[in-house]
C-alpha positions in Angstrom: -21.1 -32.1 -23.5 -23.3 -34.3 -21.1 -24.3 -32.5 -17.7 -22.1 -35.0 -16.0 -18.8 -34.0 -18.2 -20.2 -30.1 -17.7 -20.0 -31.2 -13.4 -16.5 -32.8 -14.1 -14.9 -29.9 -15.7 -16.6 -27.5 -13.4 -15.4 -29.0 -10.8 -11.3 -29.5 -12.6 -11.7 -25.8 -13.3 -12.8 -25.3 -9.3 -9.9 -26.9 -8.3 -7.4 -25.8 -10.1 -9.1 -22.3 -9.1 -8.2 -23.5 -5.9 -4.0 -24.4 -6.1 -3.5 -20.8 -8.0 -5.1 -19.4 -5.2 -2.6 -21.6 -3.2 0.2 -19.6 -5.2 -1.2 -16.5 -4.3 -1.2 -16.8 -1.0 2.5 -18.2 -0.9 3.8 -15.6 -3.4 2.0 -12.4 -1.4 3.5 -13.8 1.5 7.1 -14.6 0.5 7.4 -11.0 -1.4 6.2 -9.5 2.1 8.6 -11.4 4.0 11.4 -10.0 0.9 9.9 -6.7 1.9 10.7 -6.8 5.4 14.0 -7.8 5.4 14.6 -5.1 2.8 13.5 -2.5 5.4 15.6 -4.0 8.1 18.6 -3.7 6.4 17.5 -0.2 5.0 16.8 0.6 8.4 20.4 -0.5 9.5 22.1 1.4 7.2 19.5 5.1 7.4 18.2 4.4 4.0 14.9 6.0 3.5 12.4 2.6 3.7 9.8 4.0 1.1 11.1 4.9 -2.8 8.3 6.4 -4.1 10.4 6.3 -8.0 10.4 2.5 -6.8 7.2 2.2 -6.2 6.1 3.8 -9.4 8.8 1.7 -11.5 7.3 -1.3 -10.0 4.0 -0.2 -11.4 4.8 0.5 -14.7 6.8 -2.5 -15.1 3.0 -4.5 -13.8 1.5 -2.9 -16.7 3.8 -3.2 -19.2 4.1 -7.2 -18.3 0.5 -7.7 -17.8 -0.5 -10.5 -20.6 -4.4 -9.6 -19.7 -6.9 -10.4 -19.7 -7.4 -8.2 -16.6 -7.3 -4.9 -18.1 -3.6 -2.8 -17.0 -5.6 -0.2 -14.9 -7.3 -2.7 -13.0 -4.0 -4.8 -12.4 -1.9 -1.2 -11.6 -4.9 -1.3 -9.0 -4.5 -4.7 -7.4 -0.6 -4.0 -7.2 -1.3 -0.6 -5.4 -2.9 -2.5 -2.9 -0.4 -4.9 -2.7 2.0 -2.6 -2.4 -0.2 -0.4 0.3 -1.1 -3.3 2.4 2.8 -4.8 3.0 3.9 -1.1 3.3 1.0 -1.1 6.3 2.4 -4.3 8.1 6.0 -2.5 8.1 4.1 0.4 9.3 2.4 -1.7 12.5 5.8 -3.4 12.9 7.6 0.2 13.5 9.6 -0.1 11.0 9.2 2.1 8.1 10.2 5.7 8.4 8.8 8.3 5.5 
């Protein structure tokens, strides 16, 4: 491979680096926005917001559908925090209720 095709495909690889950030972004932000309306309608009805059983299942089923190569601990980890971090912003917004 020439140093000008190793620049090219550097830079393809960049990129496309790039749009599955993209997806990232939209996807955290669409399952948050899931998330709050979930705890509205919880909330409505006098439905305990947080499930820890859920939160767990969710978790298991993360490992058990994780392809790799990010090992399953690590991605149980990332997931905790996701899970932490929209459970915070329903937090702020007053809305969750232990």
């Amino acid at each position: 491979m020439t140093e000008a095709e190793r620049q090219a495909k550097v830079q393809e690889l960049r990129e496309r680096v790039d749009e599955v950030d993209l997806e990232l972004i939209r996807a955290l932000s669409e399952r948050a926005q899931i998330v709050q309306d979930l705890a509205r309608i919880k909330a409505e009805v006098g439905i305990p917001i947080f499930d820890p059983k859920r939160e767990e299942e969710i978790l298991r089923k993360v490992v058990e559908q994780n392809p790799g190569p990010i090992y399953d601990s690590s991605m149980r980890e990332i997931f905790e925090l996701i899970l932490h971090r929209i459970r915070d912003l329903e937090i702020q917004r007053g809305e969750f209720q232990r």
